[in-house]
N, C-alpha and C positions, 0 to 999 in steps of 0.2 A: 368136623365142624359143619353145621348145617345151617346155611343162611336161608330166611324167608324175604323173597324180595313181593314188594307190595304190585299192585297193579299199574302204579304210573312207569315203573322202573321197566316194563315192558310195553307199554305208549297204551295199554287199552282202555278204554272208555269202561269210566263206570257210571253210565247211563244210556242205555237204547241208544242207536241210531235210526232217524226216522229220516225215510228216503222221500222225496220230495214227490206229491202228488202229478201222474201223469194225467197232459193235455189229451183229451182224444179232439181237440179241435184243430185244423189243420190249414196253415195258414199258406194260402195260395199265391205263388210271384208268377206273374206276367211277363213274359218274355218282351224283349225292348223292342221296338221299332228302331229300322234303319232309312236311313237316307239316300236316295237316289239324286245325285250332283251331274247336273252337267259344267263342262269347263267351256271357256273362251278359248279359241282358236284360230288361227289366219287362215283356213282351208277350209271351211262348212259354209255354208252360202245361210241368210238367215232363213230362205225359206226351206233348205234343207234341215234344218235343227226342225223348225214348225211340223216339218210334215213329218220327219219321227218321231216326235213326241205325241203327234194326235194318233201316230200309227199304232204305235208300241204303249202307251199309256190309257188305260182303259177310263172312259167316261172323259177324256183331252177333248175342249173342246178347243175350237180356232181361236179364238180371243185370250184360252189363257195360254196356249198353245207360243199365239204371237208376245204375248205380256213375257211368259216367260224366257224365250226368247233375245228379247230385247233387255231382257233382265241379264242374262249371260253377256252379252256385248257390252253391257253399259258398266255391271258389277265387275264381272269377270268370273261370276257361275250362278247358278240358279239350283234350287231343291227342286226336279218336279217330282218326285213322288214319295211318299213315307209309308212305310207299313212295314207286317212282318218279313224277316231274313230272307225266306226261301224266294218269297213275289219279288221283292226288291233286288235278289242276286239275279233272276229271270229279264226284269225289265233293264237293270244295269246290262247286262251280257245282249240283250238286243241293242241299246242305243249304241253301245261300243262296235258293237257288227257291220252295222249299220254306217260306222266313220265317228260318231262324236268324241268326243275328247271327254272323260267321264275321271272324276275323284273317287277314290278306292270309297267303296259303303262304308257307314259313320253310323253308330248305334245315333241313335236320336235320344 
């Protein structure tokens, strides 16, 4: 006995498969900026925090240097600085050297 089985009884298309036109256009993501946190502490003097930050923080000047500063006392932390990973692990890893009380980096 010879069965003839049809084309659906073996799942195959009985119409072209038409494979989906390739993008050559190429869509760019931006790596995150992270944050650079100082903490409030009972052992940094405020001019201590001041003068790491103008130290270690490029373009710090003394006014934001004392603003932020004072933002850490009064908040209980301050962002000074935001940019890519690598700068931000560099700047984090000197304030910390340095004595401040620093929040692990935080993508921004």
């Amino acid at each position: 006995m010879v069965t003839t089985l049809s084309a659906a009884v073996y799942g195959m298309a009985t119409a072209p498969t038409v494979a989906p036109e390739r993008s050559n256009q190429v869509t760019r993501k931006t790596y995150p900026n992270y944050k650079v946190i100082v903490l409030n502490d009972d052992f940094n003097t405020f001019q201590h925090v001041a003068e790491c930050l103008i130290k270690y923080i490029p373009d710090m000047t003394s006014d934001r240097a004392w603003d932020l500063t004072n933002q850490v006392h009064f908040e209980g932390q301050a962002i000074v600085w935001v940019g890519p990973q690598e700068t931000a692990e560099l700047y984090h890893q000197q304030l910390r050297r340095a004595g401040l009380t620093m929040a692990p980096l935080e993508a921004a």
